[in-house]
DRENDO-1510 file (C-alpha; in Angstrom, 1 decimal, always signed):
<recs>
REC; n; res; u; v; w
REC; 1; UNK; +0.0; +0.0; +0.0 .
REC; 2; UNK; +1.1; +3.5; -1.3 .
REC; 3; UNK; -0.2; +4.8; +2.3 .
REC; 4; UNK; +2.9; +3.1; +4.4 .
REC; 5; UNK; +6.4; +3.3; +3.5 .
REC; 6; UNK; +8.1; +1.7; +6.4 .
REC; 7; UNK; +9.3; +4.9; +8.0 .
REC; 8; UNK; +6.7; +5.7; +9.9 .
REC; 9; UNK; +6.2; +6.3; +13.5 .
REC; 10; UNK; +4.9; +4.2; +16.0 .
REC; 11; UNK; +1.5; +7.2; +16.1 .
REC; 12; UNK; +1.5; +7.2; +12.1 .
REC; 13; UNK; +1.1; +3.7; +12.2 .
REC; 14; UNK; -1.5; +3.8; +14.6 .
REC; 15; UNK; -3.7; +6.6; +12.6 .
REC; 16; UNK; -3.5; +4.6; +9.6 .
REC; 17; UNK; -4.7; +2.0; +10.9 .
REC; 18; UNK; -7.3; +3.5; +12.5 .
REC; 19; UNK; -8.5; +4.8; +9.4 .
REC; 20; UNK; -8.7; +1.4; +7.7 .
REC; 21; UNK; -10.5; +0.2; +10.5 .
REC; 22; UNK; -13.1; +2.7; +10.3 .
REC; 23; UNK; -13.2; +2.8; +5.9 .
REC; 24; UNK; -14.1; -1.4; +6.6 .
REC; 25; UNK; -16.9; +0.0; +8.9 .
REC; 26; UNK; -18.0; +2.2; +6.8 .
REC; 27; UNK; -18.1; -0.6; +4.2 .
REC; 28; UNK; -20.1; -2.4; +6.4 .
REC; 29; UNK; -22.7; -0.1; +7.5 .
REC; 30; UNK; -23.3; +1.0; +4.0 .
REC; 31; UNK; -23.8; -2.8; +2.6 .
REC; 32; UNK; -26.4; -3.2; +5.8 .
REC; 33; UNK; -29.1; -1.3; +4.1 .
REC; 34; UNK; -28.4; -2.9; +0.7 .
REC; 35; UNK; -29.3; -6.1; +1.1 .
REC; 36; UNK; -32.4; -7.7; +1.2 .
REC; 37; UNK; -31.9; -10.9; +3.1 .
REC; 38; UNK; -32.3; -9.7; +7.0 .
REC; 39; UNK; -29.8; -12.4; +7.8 .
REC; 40; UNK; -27.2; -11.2; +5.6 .
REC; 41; UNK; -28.0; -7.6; +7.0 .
REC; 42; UNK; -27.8; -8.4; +10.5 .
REC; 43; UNK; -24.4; -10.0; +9.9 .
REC; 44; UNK; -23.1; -6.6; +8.2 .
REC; 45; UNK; -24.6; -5.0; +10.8 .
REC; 46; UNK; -22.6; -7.1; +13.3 .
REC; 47; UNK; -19.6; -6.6; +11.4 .
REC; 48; UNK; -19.7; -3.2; +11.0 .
REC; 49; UNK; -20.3; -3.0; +15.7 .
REC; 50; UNK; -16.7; -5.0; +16.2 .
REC; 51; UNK; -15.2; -2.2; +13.4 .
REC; 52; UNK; -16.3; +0.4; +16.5 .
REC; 53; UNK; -14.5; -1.9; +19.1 .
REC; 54; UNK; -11.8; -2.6; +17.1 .
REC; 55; UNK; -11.3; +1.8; +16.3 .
REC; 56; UNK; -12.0; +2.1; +20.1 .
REC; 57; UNK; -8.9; +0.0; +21.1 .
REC; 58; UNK; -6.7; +1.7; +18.4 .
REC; 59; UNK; -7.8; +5.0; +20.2 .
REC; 60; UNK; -6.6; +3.8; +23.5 .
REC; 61; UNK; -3.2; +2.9; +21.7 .
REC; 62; UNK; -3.2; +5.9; +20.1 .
REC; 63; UNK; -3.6; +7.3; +23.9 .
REC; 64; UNK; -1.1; +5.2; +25.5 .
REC; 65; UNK; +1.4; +6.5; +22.8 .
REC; 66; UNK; +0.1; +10.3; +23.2 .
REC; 67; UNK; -1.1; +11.3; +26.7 .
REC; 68; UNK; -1.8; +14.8; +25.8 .
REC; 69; UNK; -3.6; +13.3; +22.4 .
REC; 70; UNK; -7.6; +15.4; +22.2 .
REC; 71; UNK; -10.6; +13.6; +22.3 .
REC; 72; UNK; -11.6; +11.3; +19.8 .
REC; 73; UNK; -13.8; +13.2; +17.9 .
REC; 74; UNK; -10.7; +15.8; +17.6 .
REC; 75; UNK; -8.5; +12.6; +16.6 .
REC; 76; UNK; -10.8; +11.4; +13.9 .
REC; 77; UNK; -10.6; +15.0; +11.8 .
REC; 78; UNK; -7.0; +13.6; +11.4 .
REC; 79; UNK; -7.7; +10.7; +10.1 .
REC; 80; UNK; -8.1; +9.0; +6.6 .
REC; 81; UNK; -10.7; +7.2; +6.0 .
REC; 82; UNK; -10.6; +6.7; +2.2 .
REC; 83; UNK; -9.2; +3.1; +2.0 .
REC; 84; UNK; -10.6; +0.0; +4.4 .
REC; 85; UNK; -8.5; -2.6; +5.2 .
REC; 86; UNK; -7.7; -4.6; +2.2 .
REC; 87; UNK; -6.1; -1.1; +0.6 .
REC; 88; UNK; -9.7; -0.5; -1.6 .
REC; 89; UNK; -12.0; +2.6; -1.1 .
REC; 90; UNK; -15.6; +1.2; +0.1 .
REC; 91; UNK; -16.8; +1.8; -3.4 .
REC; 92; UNK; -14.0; -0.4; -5.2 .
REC; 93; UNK; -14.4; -2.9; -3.0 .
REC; 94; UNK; -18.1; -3.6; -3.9 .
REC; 95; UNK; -17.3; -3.1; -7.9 .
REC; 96; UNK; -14.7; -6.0; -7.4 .
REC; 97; UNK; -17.1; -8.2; -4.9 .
REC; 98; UNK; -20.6; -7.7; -5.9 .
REC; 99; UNK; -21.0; -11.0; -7.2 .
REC; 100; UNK; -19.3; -12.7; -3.7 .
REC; 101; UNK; -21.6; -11.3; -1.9 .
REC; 102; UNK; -24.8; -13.6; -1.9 .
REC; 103; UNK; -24.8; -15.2; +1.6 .
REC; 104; UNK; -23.6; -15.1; +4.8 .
REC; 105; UNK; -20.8; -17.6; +4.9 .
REC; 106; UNK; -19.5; -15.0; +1.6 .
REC; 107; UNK; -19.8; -12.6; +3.7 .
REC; 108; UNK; -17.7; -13.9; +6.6 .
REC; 109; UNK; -15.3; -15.3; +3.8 .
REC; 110; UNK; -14.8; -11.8; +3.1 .
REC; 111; UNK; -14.3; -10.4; +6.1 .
REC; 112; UNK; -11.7; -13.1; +7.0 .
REC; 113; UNK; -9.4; -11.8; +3.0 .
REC; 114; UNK; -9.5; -8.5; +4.7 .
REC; 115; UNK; -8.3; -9.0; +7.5 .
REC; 116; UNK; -5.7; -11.5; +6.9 .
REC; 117; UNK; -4.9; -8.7; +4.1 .
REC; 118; UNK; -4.2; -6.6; +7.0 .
REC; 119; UNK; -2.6; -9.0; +9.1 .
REC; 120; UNK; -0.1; -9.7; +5.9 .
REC; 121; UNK; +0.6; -5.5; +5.9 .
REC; 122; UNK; +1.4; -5.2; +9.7 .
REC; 123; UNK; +3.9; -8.2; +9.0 .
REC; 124; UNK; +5.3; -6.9; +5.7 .
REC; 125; UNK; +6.0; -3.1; +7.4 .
REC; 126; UNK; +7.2; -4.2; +10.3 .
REC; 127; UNK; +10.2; -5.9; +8.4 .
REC; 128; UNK; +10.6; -3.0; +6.8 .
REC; 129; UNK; +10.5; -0.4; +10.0 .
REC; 130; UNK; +13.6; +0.5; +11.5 .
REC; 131; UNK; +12.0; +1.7; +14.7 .
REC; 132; UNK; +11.7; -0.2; +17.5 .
REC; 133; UNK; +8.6; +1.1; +18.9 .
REC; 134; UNK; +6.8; +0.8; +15.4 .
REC; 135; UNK; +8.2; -2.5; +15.3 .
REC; 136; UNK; +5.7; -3.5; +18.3 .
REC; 137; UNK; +2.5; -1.4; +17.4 .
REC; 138; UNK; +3.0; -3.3; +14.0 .
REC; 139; UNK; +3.3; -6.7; +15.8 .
REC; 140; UNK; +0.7; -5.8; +18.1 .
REC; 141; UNK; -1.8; -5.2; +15.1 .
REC; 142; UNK; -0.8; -8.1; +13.6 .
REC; 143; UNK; -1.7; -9.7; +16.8 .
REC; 144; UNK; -5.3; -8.2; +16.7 .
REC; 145; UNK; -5.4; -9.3; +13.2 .
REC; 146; UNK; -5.3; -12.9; +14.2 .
REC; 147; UNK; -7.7; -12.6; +16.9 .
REC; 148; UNK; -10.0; -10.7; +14.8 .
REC; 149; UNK; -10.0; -13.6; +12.3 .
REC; 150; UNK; -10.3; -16.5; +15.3 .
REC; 151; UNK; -13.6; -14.7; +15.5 .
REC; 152; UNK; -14.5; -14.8; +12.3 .
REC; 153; UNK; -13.7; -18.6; +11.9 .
REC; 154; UNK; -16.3; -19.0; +15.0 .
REC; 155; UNK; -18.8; -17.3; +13.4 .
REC; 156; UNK; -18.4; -19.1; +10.4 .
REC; 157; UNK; -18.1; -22.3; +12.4 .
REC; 158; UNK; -21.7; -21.3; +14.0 .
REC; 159; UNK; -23.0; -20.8; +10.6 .
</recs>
C-alpha cells in the first residue's frame, strides 16, 4: 500500500490503521441497508459494531502512545478514511465483490481476505521499520489481526 512506507512512527502507524478500520466500517454499514436478506443484513450489521470496538482500542493505543492526544472526535478529523482494510475505497471494493456477496458464509469469507490482508501489511512493514517502537505497534496489530480472524472462523463455524 502507497499509504505506508516503512518509515513511519509508531502514532502514524496507529492513525492509519485506524483509518482502515473505520473505511471497513463504513463498508459495512453502507452494505447493511443494501441487502435484502435480513440475515445477511444483520451479519453486516454485526460486522460493522466490532469495526467500533476494534477503532476504540486503536484509540486507547493511540492514547497510551500520546497522553496529551484530544478527544476522539478531535483525533478522527486527522484521520483518513478513504481506503478500508484490504487497501480499496468502500466503493472499489463492492465493484470488485458484488458477485461474492450472496450469503452469509460469503460474507464472513470476506471479512476473514481482509483482514488476513491486513494482518499480511502489519507483518510486511514491520520488516521493513527500523523503529523499535513501530516495530511493536505493527506486531501488536498483527496480533489483533489474528484474533480478529479467530472470531470470524467462529462465526463461520456457527453458521
Amino acid at each position: 500500500m502507497a499509504m505506508i512506507t516503512g518509515k513511519e512512527s509508531a502514532v502514524e502507524i496507529v492513525v492509519i490503521a485506524y483509518g482502515m478500520e473505520e473505511g471497513l466500517r463504513g463498508f459495512y454499514a453502507e452494505m447493511t441497508p443494501r441487502i435484502d436478506n435480513q440475515d445477511m443484513a444483520q451479519l453486516f450489521k454485526r460486522l460493522a459494531d466490532v469495526e467500533v470496538s476494534h477503532k476504540e482500542r486503536l484509540f486507547g493505543l493511540y492514547r497510551t502512545l500520546q497522553p496529551d492526544s484530544p478527544y476522539q472526535e478531535q483525533f478522527e478529523e486527522q484521520v483518513s478514511t478513504e481506503l478500508m482494510e484490504g487497501g480499496l475505497t468502500p466503493e472499489e471494493f463492492v465493484e470488485a465483490n458484488q458477485t461474492a456477496l450472496k450469503s452469509e458464509e460469503d460474507i464472513i469469507n470476506i471479512a476473514m481476505m481482509l483482514e488476513t490482508q491486513s494482518l499480511d501489511l502489519y507483518l510486511r512493514y514491520s520488516f521493513k521499520s527500523e523503529d523499535t517502537a513501530t516495530k511493536e505497534v505493527l506486531y501488536k496489530l498483527a496480533d489483533e489481526e489474528k484474533a480478529h480472524l479467530v472470531s470470524l472462523g467462529r462465526m463461520m463455524d456457527a453458521h
